[in-house]
C-alpha positions as CSV (number, residue, x, y, z in Angstrom):
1,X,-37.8,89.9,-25.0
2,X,-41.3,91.2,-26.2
3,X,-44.4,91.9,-24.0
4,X,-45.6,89.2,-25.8
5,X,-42.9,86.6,-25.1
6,X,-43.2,87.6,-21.1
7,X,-46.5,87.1,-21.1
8,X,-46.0,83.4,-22.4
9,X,-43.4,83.2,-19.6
10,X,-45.4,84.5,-16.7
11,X,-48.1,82.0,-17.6
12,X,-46.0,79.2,-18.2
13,X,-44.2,80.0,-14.6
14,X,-47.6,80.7,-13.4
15,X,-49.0,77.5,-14.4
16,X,-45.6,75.3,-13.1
17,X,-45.2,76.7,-9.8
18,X,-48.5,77.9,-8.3
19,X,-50.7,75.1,-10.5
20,X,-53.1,78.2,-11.1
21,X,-53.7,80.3,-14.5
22,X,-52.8,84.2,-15.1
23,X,-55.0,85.9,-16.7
24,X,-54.5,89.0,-16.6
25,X,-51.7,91.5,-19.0
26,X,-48.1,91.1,-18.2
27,X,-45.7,94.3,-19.7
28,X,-43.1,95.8,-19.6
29,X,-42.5,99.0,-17.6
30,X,-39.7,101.3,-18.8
31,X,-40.3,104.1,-16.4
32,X,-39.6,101.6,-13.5
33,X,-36.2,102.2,-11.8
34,X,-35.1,100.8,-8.8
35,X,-38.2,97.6,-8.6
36,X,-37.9,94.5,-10.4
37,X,-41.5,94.5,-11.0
38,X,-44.9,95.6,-9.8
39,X,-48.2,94.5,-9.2
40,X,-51.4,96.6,-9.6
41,X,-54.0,95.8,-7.3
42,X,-56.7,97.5,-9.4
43,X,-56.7,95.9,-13.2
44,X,-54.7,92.5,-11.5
45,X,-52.0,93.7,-14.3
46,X,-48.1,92.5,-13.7
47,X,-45.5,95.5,-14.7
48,X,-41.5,94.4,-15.3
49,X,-38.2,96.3,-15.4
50,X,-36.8,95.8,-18.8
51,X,-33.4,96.2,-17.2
52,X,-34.3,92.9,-15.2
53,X,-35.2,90.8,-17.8
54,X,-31.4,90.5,-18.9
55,X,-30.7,88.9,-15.3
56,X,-30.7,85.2,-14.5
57,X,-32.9,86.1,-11.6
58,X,-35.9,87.3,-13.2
59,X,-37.6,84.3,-13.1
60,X,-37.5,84.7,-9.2
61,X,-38.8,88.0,-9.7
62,X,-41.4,87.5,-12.1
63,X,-42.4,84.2,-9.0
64,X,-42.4,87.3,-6.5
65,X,-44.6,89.5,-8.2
66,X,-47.3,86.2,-9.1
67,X,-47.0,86.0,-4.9
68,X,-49.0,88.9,-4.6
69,X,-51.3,88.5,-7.4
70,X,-52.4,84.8,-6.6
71,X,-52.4,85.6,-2.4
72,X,-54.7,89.1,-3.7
73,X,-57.1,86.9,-5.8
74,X,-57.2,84.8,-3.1
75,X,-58.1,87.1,-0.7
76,X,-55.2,86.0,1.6
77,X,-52.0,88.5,2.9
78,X,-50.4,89.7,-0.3
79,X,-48.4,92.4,1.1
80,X,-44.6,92.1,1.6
81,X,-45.5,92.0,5.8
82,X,-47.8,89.1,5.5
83,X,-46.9,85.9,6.6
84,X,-48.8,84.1,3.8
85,X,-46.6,85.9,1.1
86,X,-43.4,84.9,3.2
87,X,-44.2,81.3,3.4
88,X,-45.2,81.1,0.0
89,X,-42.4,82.7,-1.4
90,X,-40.3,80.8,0.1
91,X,-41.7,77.7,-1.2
92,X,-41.7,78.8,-5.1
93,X,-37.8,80.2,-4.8
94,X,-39.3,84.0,-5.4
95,X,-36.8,86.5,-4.6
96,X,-37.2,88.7,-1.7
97,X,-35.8,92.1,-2.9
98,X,-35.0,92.9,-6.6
99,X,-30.8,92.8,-7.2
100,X,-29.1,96.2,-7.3
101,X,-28.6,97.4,-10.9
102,X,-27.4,100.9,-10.5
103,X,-30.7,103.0,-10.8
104,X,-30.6,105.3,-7.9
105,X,-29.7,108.8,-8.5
106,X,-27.4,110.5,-6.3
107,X,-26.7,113.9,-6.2
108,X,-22.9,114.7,-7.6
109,X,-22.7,118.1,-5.8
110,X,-23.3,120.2,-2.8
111,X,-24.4,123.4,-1.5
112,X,-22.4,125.8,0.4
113,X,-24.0,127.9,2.7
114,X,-22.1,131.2,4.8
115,X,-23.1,132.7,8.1
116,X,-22.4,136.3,9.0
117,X,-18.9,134.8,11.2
118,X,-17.6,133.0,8.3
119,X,-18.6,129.3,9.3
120,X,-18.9,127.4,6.8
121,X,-21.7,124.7,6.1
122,X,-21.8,122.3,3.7
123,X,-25.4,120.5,2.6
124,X,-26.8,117.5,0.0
125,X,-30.1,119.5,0.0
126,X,-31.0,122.9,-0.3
127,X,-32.8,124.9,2.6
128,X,-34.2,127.9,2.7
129,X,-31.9,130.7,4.9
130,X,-34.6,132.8,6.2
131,X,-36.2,129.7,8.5
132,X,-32.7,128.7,9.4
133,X,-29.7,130.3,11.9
134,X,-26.3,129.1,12.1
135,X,-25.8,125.8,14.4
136,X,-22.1,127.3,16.1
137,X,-23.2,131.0,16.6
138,X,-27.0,131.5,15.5
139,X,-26.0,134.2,13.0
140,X,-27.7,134.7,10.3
141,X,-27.3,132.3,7.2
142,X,-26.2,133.0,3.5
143,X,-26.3,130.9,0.2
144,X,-23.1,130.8,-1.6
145,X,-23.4,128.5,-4.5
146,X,-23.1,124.7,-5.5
147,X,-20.1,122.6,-4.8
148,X,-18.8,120.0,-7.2
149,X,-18.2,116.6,-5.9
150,X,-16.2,115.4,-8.3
């Protein structure tokens, strides 16, 4: 699908479900992970996940993110809290949250950290060993290295 075809397709949903016109830019946003889409409250501009567009749901996304921008141009509650954007998202079949597909990074490894007794402690996230002291015997602590997961 090309900007140009989604932008045909946002109107066209735009027009069928909410019986108002967008007018405003619809693209695509390839540095978008986790988000189906996003709205941008300054130029009234629509951003999509390319990786969304292959989904049978992203017309329900592509409803979700017109929630906002007709409730903004409205002047009515826009955001996700709002009651406004609940009811009418629920009455165009928008979806709530976009699906899960596999964008979040997680860290494959760990660090291993020493104390002056020989406990060992095991962390996701770095930290630096001069603010820190040993939970067990408040020794002194000591970077070791990185631990493989896998």
């Amino acid at each position: 699908m090309t900007d140009n075809e989604l932008q045909n397709l946002v109107e066209k949903i735009s027009l069928d479900n909410f019986d108002r016109p967008f007018q405003h830019h619809a693209t695509f946003n390839y540095h978008l992970r986790t988000t189906g889409g996003r709205y941008l409250l300054k130029t009234h501009d629509l951003e999509f996940n390319p990786k969304m567009a292959t989904l049978e749901d992203f017309n329900k996304i592509i409803k979700h993110e017109l929630v906002h921008y007709h409730l903004h141009l409205s002047h009515q509650g826009y955001q996700h809290k709002d009651s406004d954007f609940k009811q009418l998202l629920v009455r165009v079949g928008g979806m709530r949250y976009a699906p899960d597909i596999g964008g979040r990074q997680s860290s494959n490894y760990q660090w291993l950290y020493r104390c002056e007794n020989g406990h060992n402690i095991i962390r996701k996230r770095r930290f630096q060993t001069e603010r820190y002291r040993c939970g067990r015997c408040q020794a002194r602590i000591k970077f070791i290295g990185k631990l493989s997961n896998k």
